[in-house]
C-alpha positions in Angstrom: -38.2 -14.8 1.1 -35.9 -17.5 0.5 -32.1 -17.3 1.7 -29.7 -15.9 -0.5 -26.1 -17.9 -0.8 -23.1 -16.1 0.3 -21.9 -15.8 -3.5 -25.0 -15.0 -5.2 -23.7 -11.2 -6.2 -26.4 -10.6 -8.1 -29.9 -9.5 -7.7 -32.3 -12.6 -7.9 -35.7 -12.9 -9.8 -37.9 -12.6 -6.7 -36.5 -9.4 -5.8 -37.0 -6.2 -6.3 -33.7 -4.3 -7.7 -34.1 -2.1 -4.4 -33.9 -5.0 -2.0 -30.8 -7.4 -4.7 -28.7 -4.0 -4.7 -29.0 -3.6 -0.7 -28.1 -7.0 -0.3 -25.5 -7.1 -2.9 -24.2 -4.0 -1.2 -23.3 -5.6 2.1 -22.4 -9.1 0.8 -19.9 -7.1 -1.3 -18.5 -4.7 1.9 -18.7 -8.1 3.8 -16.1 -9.2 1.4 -14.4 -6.8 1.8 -13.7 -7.2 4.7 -12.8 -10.7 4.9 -10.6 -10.6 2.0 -8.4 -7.8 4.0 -8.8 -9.5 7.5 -7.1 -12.5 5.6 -4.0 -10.7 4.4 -1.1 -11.3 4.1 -2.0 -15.2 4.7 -4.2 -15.7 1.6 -1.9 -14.5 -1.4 -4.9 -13.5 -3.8 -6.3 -11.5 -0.9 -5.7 -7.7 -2.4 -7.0 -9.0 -5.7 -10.2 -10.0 -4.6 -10.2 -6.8 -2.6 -10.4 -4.8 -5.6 -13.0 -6.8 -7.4 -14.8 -6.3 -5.1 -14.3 -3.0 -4.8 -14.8 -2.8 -8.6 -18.1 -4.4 -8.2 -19.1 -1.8 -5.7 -17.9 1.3 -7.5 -20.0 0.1 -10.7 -23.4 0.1 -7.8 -22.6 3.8 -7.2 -23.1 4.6 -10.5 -26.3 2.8 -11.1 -27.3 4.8 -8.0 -26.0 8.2 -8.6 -29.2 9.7 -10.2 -31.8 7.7 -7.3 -29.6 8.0 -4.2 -27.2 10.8 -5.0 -25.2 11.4 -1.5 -24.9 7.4 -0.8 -23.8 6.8 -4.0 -21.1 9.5 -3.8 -19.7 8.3 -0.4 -19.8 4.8 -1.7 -17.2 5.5 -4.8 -15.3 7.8 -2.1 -14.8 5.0 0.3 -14.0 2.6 -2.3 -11.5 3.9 -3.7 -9.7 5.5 -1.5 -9.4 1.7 0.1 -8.5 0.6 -3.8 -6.1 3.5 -3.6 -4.4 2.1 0.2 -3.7 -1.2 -1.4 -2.8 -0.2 -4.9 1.2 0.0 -4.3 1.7 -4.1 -3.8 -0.8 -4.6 -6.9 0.9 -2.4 -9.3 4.4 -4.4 -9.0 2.6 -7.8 -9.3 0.7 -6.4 -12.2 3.7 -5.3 -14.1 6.3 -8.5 -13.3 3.3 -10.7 -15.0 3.1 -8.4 -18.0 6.3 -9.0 -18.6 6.5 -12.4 -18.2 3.4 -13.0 -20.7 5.8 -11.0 -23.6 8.7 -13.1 -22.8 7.1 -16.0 -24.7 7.3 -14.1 -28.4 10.2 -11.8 -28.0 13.0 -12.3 -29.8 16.1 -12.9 -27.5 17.3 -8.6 -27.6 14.2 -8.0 -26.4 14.2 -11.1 -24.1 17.1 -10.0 -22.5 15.9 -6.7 -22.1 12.4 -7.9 -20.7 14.1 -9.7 -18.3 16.2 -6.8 -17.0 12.9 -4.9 -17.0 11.2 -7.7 -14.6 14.9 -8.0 -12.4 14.3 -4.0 -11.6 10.7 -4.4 -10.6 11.1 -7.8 -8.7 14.2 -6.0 -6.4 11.9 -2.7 -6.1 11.2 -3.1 -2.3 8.0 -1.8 -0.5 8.4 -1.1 2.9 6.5 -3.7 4.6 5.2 -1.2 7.5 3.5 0.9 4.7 2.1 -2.1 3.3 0.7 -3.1 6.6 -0.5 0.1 7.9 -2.4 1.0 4.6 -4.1 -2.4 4.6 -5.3 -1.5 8.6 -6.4 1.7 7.0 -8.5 0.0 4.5 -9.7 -2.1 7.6 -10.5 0.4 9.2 -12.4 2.3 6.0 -14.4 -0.7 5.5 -15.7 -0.9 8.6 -17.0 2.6 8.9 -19.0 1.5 5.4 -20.3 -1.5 6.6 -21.7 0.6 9.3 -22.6 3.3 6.8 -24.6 1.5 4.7 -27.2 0.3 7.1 -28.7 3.9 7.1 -29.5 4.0 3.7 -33.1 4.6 2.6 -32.7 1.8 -0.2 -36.7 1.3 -0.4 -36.5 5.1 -2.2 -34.2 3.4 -5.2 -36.0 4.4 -8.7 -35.6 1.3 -11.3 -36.5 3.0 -14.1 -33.1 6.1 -13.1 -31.0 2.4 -12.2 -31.4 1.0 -15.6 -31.5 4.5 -16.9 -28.1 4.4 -15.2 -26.9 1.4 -17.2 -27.9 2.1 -20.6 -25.7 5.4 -19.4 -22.7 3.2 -19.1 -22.9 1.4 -22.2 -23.5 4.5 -23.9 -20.2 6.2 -23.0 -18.3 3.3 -23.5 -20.1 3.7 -27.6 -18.4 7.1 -27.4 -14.8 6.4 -26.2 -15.3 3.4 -29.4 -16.0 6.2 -32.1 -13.3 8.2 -30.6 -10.7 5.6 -30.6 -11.8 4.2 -33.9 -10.7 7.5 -35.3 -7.5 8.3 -33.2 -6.4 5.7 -30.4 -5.2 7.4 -27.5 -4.4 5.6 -24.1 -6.2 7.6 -22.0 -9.2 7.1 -23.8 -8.6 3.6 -23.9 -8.5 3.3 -20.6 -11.7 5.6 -20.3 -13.2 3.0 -22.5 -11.6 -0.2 -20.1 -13.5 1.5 -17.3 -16.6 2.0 -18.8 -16.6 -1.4 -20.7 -16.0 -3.4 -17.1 -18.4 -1.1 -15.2 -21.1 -2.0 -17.8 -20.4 -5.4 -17.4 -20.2 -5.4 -13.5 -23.7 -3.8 -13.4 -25.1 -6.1 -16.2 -24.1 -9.2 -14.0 -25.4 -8.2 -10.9 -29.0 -6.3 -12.7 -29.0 -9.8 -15.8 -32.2 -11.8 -14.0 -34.3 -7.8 -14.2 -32.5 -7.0 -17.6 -33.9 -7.7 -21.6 -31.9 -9.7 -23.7 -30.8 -6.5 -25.5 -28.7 -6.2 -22.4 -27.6 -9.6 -21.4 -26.6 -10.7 -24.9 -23.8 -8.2 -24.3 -22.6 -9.9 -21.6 -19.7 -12.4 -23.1 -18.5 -9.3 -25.4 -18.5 -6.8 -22.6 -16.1 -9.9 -20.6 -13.6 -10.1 -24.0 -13.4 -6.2 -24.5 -12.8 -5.4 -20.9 -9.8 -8.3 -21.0 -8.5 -6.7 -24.3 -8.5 -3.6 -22.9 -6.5 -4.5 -20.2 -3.8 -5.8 -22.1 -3.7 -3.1 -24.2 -3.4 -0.9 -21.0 -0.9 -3.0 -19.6 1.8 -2.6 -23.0 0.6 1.3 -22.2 2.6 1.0 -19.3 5.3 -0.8 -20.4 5.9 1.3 -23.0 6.2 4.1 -20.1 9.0 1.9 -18.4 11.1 1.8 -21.4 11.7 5.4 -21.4 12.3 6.0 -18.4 15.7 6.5 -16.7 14.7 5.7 -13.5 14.4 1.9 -14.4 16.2 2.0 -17.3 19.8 2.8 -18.7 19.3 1.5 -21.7 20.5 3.0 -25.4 18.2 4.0 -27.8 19.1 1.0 -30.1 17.8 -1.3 -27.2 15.0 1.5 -26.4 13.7 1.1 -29.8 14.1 -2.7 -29.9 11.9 -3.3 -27.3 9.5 -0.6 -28.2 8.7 -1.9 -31.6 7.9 -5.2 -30.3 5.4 -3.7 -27.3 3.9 -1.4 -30.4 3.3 -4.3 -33.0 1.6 -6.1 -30.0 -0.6 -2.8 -29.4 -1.9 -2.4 -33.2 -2.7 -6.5 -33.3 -5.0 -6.1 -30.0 -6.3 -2.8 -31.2 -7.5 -4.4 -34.1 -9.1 -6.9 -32.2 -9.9 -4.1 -29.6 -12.0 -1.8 -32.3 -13.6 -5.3 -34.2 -15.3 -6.1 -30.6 -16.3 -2.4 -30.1 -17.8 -2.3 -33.5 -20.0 -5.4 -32.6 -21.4 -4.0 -29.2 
């Protein structure tokens, strides 16, 4: 068998979905590793620890009817290091929110954005936690790397992994029905989940798949970016409200609110037009 490139996160023609998903596995808890051994230096570090992660969780699922216990410790493990490193995430997350609905607001809701961004840029983390949960993580993702090596991969069923995918897509049809009918946003972010752990497993199963599956692939990409956003005003919406961050009146509460909502109906117009099409 040919060598596989460090990148190729994906199972290859020539292999069997057994032996791609065991070596997707360990390239993906390899790098994990690296990405957290290289923090704080490289800035992008916890990012690309969580898409990996992301990648990984999606694998559990595709193996949760063919290799039940490792696919339960594997989502265990992975989150909880996703978990460790979610504090420094969040903040970035929320000051680049802001920052894209700057552009469009008016200048109230400018000025109110910007005293919104000012709270969250001077919210401190204590460095020591920061350090000490990314030294967990290490420490978590070492014990998988070593985990995963006694795992009876040959066992994997294809027909329960693609089984396992069809799964995925299909809950992701029932969060668009409900949604189409009543939008609520924690069924839109059920839908975010399953709509970007369809796609993760569709990338990394596309050379075994039918075109049925892969022709879903740019779609699944827009809806899972569209959901995002629309998560992402979700929790802005949540900031404006509360005290904690806020002092604001309800004239300025209402201001910025309306704004944040008109945003939400355009994207879930967009949001339920993509759904529609998958």
């Amino acid at each position: 068998m040919r060598a596989r490139g460090k990148n190729r996160l994906h199972i290859e023609r020539d292999e069997t979905i057994a032996e791609g998903l065991a070596r997707v596995i360990q390239q993906l808890v390899a790098g994990v590793q690296e990405h957290l051994q290289s923090f704080p230096e490289e800035v992008d570090s916890i990012h690309q620890t969580r898409v990996a992660g992301k990648n990984l969780r999606a694998i559990a699922a595709l193996l949760k009817k063919t290799l039940p216990k490792p696919a339960k410790q594997l989502n265990t493990e992975v989150r909880d290091i996703a978990r460790l490193l979610s504090l420094q995430r969040d903040k970035e997350v929320k000051l680049q929110v802001i920052h894209r609905l700057l552009k469009d607001a008016n200048e109230t809701q400018q000025h109110l954005l910007q005293q919104l961004a000012a709270y969250h840029q001077a919210s401190t983390i204590d460095q020591r936690i920061i350090e000490k949960n990314v030294q967990l993580a290490k420490e978590k993702a070492l014990a998988l790397a070593e985990i995963i090596h006694n795992w009876k991969f040959e066992s994997i069923e294809e027909a329960k992994i693609i089984k396992a995918l069809n799964n995925e897509y299909d809950q992701g049809k029932e969060c668009y029905n409900k949604n189409k009918k009543d939008a609520d946003p924690v069924d839109m972010h059920t839908w975010r989940k399953h709509a970007k752990t369809c796609l993760y497993q569709t990338l990394i199963l596309q050379p075994h798949l039918k075109t049925k599956h892969t022709q879903r692939i740019d779609r699944l990409k827009k809806l899972g970016v569209l959901l995002g956003h629309y998560h992402d005003l979700v929790l802005i919406r949540e900031d404006i409200h509360e005290p904690v961050i806020t002092d604001w009146t309800e004239q300025e509460q209402s201001a910025l609110e309306i704004y944040v909502e008109t945003l939400q109906l355009k994207l879930l117009k967009k949001i339920l037009r993509l759904g529609k099409s998958l």
